[in-house]
Each structure stands twice: as C-alpha cells, then as structure tokens.
N, C-alpha and C positions, 0 to 999 in steps of 0.2 A: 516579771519573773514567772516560770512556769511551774506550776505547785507538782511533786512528786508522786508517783502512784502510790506508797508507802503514806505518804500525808493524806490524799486524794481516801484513800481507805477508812483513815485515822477517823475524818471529816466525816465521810458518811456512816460510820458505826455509833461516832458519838453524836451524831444528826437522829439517827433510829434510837438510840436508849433515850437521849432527850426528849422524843415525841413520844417514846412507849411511856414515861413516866409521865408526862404533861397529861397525855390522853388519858391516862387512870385517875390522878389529883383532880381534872375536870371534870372527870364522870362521878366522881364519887362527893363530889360539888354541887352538879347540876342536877344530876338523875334526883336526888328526893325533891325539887322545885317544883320536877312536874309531876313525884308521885311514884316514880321507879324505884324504889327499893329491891339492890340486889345484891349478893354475897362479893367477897373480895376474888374468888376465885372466877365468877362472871364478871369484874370488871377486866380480870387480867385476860380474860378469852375475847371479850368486846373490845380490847386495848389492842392484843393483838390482831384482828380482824384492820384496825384503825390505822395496825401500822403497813397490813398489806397492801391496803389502798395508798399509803402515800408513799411507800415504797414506790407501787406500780407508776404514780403521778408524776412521781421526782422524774423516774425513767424515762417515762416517753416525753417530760417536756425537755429534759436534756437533750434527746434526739431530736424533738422536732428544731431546737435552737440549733443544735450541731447541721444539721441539714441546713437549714436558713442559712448560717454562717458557711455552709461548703459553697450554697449557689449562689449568694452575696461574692465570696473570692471570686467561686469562676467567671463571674457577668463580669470582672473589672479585668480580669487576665484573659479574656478570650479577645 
C-alpha cells in the first residue's frame, strides 16, 4: 500500500522533532564526559545545526534510492 503525502509529511515532521529532541537529551549527556559544558540555549542552536545535516542526508539518500530504483525499472522494461 502506498503511504499518502499527508502521512508522508506526518512521518517526516515527527522524524525531525524526534531527532531535534534526541540530539539535545545526547548532548547534554555526553558534552560534560569530554569536558564541554554549555548553556541550554547552545545545545538548542547545536541541535539544530544536527538537524540540518540530517535533514540534508535523509534528502539525497532518498534520491540517490529513487534514482537506483528508476534505473533498476528501466533496465528490466527496456
């Protein structure tokens, strides 16, 4: 079954608050182990920096899959 754009949305909004919260709870975890002591307001600008990049990562490896998956069809249809 094909998931909805409306759901498809749902998914990746609650995929980004999940990581922007994971990635703060870890930082404010791990940072004094090695000695970074830093305010709530630099975990939340480090958090979001974290979620640019996965943001960015999700992106192009959807596309590089979507692509694989276009020339995967065409080699069997052509």
């Amino acid at each position: 079954m094909k998931q909805s754009r409306t759901m498809s949305m749902v998914e990746a909004v609650a995929n980004v608050i999940v990581g922007y919260v994971l990635a703060i709870a870890t930082q404010i975890v791990v940072f004094p182990w090695f000695g970074i002591e830093t305010g709530l307001a630099d975990h939340l600008t480090i958090g979001l920096a974290f979620v640019g990049v996965s943001l960015l990562r999700g992106y192009l490896l959807r596309r590089l899959f979507e692509a694989a998956r276009v020339r995967n069809f065409r080699s069997r249809h052509d």
